[in-house]
Structure formats: structure tokens, C-alpha cells
C-alpha positions as CSV (number, residue, x, y, z in Angstrom):
1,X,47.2,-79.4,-74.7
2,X,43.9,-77.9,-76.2
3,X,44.4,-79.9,-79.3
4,X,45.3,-82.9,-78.6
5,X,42.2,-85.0,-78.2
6,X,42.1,-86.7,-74.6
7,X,39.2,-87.6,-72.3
8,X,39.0,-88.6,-68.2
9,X,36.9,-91.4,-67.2
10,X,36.7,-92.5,-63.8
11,X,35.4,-96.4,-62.7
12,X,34.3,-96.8,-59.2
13,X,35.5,-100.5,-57.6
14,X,33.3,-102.8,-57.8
15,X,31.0,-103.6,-54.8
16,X,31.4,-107.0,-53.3
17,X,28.1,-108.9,-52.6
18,X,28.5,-110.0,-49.6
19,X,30.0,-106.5,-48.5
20,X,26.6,-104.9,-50.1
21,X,24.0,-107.9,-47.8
22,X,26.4,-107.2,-45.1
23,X,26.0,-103.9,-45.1
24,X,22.3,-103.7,-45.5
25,X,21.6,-107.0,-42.5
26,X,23.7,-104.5,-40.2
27,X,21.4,-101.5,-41.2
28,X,18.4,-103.4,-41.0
29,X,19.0,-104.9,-37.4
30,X,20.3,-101.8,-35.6
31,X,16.7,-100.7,-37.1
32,X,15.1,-103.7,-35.2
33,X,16.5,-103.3,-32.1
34,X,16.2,-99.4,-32.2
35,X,12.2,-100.2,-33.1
36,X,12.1,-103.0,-30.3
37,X,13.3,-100.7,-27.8
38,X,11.1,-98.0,-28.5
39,X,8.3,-100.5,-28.2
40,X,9.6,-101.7,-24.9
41,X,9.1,-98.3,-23.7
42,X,6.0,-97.3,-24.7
43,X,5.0,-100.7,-23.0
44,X,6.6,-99.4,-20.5
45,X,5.1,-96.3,-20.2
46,X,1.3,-97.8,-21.0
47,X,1.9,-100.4,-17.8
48,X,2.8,-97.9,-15.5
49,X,0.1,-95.8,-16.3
50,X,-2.5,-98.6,-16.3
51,X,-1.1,-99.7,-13.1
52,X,-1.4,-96.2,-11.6
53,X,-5.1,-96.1,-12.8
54,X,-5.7,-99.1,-11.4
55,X,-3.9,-98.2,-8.0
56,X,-6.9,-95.2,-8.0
57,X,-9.4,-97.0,-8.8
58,X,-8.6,-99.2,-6.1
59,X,-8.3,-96.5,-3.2
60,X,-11.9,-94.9,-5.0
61,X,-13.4,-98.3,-4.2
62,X,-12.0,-98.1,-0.9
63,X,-13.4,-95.0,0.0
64,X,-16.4,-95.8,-1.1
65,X,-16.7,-98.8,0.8
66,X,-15.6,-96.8,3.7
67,X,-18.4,-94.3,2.7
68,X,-21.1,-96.9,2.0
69,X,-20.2,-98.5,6.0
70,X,-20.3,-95.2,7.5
71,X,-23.7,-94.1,6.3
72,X,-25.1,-97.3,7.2
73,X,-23.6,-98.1,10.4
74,X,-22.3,-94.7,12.3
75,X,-25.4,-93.8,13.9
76,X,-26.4,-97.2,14.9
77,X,-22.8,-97.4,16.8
78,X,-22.9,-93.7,18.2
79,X,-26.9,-94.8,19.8
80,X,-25.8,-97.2,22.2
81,X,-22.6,-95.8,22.7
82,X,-23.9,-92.5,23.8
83,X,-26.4,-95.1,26.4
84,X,-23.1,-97.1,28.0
85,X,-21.5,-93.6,28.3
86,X,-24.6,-92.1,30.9
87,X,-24.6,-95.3,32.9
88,X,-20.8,-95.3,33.3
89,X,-20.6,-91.4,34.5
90,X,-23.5,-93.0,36.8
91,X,-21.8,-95.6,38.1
92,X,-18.5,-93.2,37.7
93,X,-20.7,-91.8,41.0
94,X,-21.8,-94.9,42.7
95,X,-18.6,-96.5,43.1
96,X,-16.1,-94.1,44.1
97,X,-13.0,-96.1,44.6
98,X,-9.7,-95.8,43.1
99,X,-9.6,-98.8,41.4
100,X,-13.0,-98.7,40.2
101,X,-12.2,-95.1,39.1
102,X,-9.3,-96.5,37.4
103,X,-11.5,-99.2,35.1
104,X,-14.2,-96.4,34.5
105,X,-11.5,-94.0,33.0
106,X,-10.1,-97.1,30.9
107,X,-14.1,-97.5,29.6
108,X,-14.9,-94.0,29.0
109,X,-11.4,-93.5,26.9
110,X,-12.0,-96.6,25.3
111,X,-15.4,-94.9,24.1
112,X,-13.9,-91.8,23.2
113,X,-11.8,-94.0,20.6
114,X,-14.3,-95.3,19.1
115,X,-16.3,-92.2,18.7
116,X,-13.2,-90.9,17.5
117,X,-13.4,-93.6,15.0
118,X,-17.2,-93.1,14.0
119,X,-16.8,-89.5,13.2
120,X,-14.1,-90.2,10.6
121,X,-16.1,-92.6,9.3
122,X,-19.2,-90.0,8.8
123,X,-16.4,-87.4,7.2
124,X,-15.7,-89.9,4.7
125,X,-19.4,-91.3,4.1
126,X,-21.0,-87.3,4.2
127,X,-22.4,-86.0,1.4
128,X,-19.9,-82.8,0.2
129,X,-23.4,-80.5,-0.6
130,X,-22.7,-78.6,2.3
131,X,-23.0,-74.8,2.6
132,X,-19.3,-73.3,1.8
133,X,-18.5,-69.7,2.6
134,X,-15.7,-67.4,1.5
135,X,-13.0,-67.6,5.0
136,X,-9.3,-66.0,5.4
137,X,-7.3,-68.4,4.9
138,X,-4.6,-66.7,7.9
139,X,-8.0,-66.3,10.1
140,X,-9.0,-70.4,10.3
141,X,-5.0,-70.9,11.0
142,X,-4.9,-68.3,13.6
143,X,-8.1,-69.7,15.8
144,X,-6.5,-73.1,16.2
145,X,-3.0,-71.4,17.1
146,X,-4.4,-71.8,20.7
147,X,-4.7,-75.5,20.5
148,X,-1.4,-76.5,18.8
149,X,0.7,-74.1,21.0
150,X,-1.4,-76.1,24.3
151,X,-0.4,-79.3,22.1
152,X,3.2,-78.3,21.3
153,X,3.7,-77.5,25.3
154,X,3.4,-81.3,26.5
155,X,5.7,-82.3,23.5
156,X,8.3,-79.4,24.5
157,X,7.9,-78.2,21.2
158,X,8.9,-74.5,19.7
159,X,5.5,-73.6,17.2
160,X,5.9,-70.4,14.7
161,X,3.3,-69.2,12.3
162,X,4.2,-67.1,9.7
163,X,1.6,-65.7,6.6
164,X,4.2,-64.1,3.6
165,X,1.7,-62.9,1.9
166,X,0.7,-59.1,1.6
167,X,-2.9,-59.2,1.3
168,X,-5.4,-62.0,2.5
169,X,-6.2,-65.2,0.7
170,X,-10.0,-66.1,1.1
171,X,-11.1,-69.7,0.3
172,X,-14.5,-71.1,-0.3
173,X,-15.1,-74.1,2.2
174,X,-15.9,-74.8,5.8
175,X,-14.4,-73.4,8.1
176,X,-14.3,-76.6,10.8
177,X,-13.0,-78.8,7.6
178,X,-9.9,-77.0,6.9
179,X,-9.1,-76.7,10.7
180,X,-9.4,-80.2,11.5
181,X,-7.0,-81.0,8.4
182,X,-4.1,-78.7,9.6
183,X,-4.9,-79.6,13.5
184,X,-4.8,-83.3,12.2
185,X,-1.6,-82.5,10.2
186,X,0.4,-80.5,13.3
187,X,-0.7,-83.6,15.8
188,X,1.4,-86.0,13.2
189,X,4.4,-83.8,13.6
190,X,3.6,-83.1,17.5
191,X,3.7,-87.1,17.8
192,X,7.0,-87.2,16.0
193,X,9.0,-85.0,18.0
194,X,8.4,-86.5,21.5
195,X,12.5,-85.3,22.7
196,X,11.1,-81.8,21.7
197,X,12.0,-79.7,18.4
198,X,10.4,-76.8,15.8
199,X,7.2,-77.2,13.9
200,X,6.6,-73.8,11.0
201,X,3.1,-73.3,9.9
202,X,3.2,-70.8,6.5
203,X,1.1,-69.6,4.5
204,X,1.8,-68.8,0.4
205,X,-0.6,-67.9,-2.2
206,X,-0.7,-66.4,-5.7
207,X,-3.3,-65.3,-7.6
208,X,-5.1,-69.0,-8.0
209,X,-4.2,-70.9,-5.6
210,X,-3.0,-70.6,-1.5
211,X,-0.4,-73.0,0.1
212,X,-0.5,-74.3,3.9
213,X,2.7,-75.6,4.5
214,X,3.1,-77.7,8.2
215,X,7.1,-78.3,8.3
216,X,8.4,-80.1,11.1
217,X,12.0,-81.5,12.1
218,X,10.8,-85.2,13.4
219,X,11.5,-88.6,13.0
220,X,10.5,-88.1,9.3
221,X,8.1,-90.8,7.6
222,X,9.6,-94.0,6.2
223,X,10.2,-94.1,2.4
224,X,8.1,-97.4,1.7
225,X,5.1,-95.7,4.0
226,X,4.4,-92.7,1.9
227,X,3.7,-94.2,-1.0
228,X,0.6,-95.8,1.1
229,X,0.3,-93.1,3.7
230,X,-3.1,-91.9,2.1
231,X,-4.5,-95.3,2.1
232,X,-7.4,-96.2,4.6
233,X,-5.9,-98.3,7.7
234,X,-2.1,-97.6,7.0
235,X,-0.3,-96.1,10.1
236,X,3.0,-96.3,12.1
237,X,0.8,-95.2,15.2
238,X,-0.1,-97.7,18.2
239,X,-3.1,-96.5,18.8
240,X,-3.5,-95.1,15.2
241,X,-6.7,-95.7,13.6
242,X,-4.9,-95.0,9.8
243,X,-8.0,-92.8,8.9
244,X,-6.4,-89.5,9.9
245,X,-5.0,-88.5,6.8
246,X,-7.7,-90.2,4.5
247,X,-9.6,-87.6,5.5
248,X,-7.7,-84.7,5.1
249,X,-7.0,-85.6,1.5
250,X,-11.0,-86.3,0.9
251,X,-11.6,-82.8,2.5
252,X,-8.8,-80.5,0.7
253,X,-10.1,-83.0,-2.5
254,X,-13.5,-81.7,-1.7
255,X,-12.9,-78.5,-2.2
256,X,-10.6,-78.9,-5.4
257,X,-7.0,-79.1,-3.8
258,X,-4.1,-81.2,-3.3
259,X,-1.6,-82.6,-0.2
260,X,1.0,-83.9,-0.8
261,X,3.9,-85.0,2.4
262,X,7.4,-85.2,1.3
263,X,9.5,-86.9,4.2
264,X,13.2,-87.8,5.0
265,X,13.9,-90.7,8.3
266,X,15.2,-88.6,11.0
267,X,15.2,-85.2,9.3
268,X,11.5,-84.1,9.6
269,X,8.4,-83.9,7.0
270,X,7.3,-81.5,5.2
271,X,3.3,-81.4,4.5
272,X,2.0,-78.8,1.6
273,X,-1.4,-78.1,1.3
274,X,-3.0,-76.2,-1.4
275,X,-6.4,-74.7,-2.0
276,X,-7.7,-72.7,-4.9
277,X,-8.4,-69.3,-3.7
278,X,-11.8,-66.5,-4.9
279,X,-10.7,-63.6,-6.1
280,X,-13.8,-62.4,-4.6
281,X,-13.7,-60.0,-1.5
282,X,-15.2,-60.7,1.6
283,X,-18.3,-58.8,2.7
């Protein structure tokens, strides 16, 4: 076989033309359509976050529309309020009947509402340079204890506090501005549990930041509500101004934190609160 003198040659078949364009229009248009859907996404993704700036920028302009009132209106409605209120405790006097008793009462909690009203409207429009100092974080929870267990009685409701953590978590702020948020945040679960039920107050922290967490078993929050809940005016209350919760979030956002309420209908809420904590000690 070595020497005989042979050779191998090998011919590929030939390549039809329109196999060859068929073949390359195929590859080219799962290209297009692989390239149009990325570019559907990123559109997409580019709407949604325009639309979510936009959504910010609208509740900003709220706010500070709500701020801009307040500062130039709040104390000309508290002056003659605070006038009608002394004449009415006068008259309160004067007339002593029941059913004058009855109209005065309607007046003078009619007033309270409004003043209610007006001092949410000066937490929105204040100015935030105010003079923070360093508070225990289980302390400010513990002084209002009092007042949501005296709440919790006329709702028939069972009120635990627990703090998990080992050693205390200080926080620079004012103390009357974190109080009100989590005494405004246990009155929304009070109000949803009128047939009676359990509302947990914890406390959680790590070495940056401390978590409040108000948990309740309520009527829960509706699904297309939370998505507005911080927005100014936006309540399921009656008598709800829809202001509450504006400014919690412009207080815990004052002092560089976050809340965020994650809800189910009929199941209860659950509202998480968290605040950068000093690693400073207090003197």
C-alpha cells in the first residue's frame, strides 16, 4: 500500500443560495427582535424611573405648598381661634342649660379640630434648625407607654412593648418629634381594631441604624391606599384630616430615616420605622 501512489480529496456539497440568504435573513431577524426587545426594556425601565421622579417631585411640591400655607396662615387662624375659644368657656358659664351645654361642647371640639389641623400644618411648614439632642431610643417609647395603654383600654386592646436589644440605642432628635410619630402611628392601629385585638411595639438596632416597629392585627390598610398613604389629604378616616402620616414621614425624614407600612385587608399592618443611631454615649 506504501507504494502505490494514491491520494484522498474530500469536496464539501455545494451551498444552495437561497439556503445561504435564508439562513443569514433568519440570523439577522432573531437579532432584530432580540435588539428591539432589549430596547423596549430599557424604555421600560427609563419610564418607570422618570415617572417615579416625577411622582416625588410632585409630593415635594406638595409639601412645600403645604409648608408655604402654614407659615403664612397658622398663626393668623390660631389668633382668633384662641378669642372664640375664651368667649365660649364664658358663655359655657352664662348659659348653663343642657342643651346649650350640648352646642358649646359641639363648638369647642369643633375648635379643637381645627387646632389640631393648624399644628400639623406648622410641623410641616417649621424650619428643621431646631436644637437635637442625643435620647434613648427605649426611654422616648417608654414615657408615652402611659398614654397608649389609656388609649388601648377604650379600644379593648392588649399593648406589649418589647426592646431586643442588649445595650441602648441613642438617637439625635427631639424628643417630642419622635413621640408624636409613634403615638400617631399606635392611634392608626388603636382605630383599626375597634372589636379589640394585640398591638407589639419593638425596638431593633445594629450598629447604624435602630428600628421602631408598631405591629398590629387590624383591619389592615387597602392595597390601592398605600401606595398614596403618605400623600397630603389621603385617608380612610371620617373625621381624618390625611395629614397624620405626612408628618411622621417629614419628621423621621428630618432626621435622616425611613417608614415604610406594609399592610394585608383584615390581617393587620405592620409599620417599621428606622433612625440612624450615634455611637456616641450619653453624658
Amino acid at each position: 500500500m506504501d507504494q502505490i501512489d494514491w491520494k484522498l480529496e474530500v469536496y464539501p456539497e455545494p451551498v444552495q443560495l437561497d439556503e445561504l440568504v435564508h439562513g443569514l435573513l433568519l440570523s439577522f431577524l432573531s437579532i432584530f427582535i432580540l435588539l428591539n426587545i432589549l430596547f423596549v426594556l430599557l424604555q421600560y425601565v427609563l419610564l418607570k424611573r422618570r415617572t417615579k421622579q416625577e411622582r416625588a417631585q410632585n409630593e415635594a411640591q406638595k409639601l412645600e405648598l403645604i409648608g408655604t400655607l402654614a407659615a403664612s396662615t397658622a398663626h393668623e387662624i390660631r389668633n382668633p381661634l384662641t378669642g372664640i375659644s375664651g368667649f365660649i368657656q364664658l358663655l359655657q358659664k352664662k348659659y348653663k342649660s343642657e342643651e346649650d351645654q350640648m352646642y358649646f361642647s359641639v363648638i369647642d371640639q369643633e375648635i379643637k379640630r381645627i387646632n389640631q389641623i393648624v399644628s400639623e400644618f406648622l410641623v410641616l411648614g417649621k424650619p428643621t434648625a431646631e436644637q437635637w439632642k442625643l435620647n434613648s431610643m427605649s426611654e422616648m417609647i417608654d414615657e408615652i407607654m402611659p398614654i397608649i395603654h389609656s388609649e388601648a383600654n377604650l379600644y379593648n386592646v392588649e399593648v406589649s412593648f418589647q426592646d431586643q436589644a442588649e445595650n441602648p440605642a441613642y438617637v439625635f432628635c427631639k424628643k417630642d418629634h419622635i413621640k408624636q410619630v409613634v403615638l400617631n402611628v399606635a392611634k392608626n392601629s388603636l382605630e383599626s381594631m375597634k372589636n379589640g385585638g394585640k398591638l407589639l411595639i419593638n425596638i431593633e438596632h445594629d450598629e447604624k441604624a435602630a428600628e421602631i416597629v408598631v405591629k398590629d392585627n387590624g383591619e389592615g390598610i387597602p392595597k390601592e391606599m398605600i401606595e398614596k398613604i403618605f400623600q397630603p389629604f389621603v385617608t380612610s378616616k371620617e373625621k381624618g384630616t390625611g395629614l397624620g402620616l405626612v408628618v411622621c414621614k417629614r419628621i423621621i425624614s428630618m432626621y435622616g430615616g425611613t417608614i415604610q407600612i406594609d399592610s394585608e385587608r383584615h390581617k393587620g399592618t405592620t409599620v417599621t420605622i428606622t433612625l440612624p443611631i450615634s455611637n456616641e454615649q450619653q453624658d
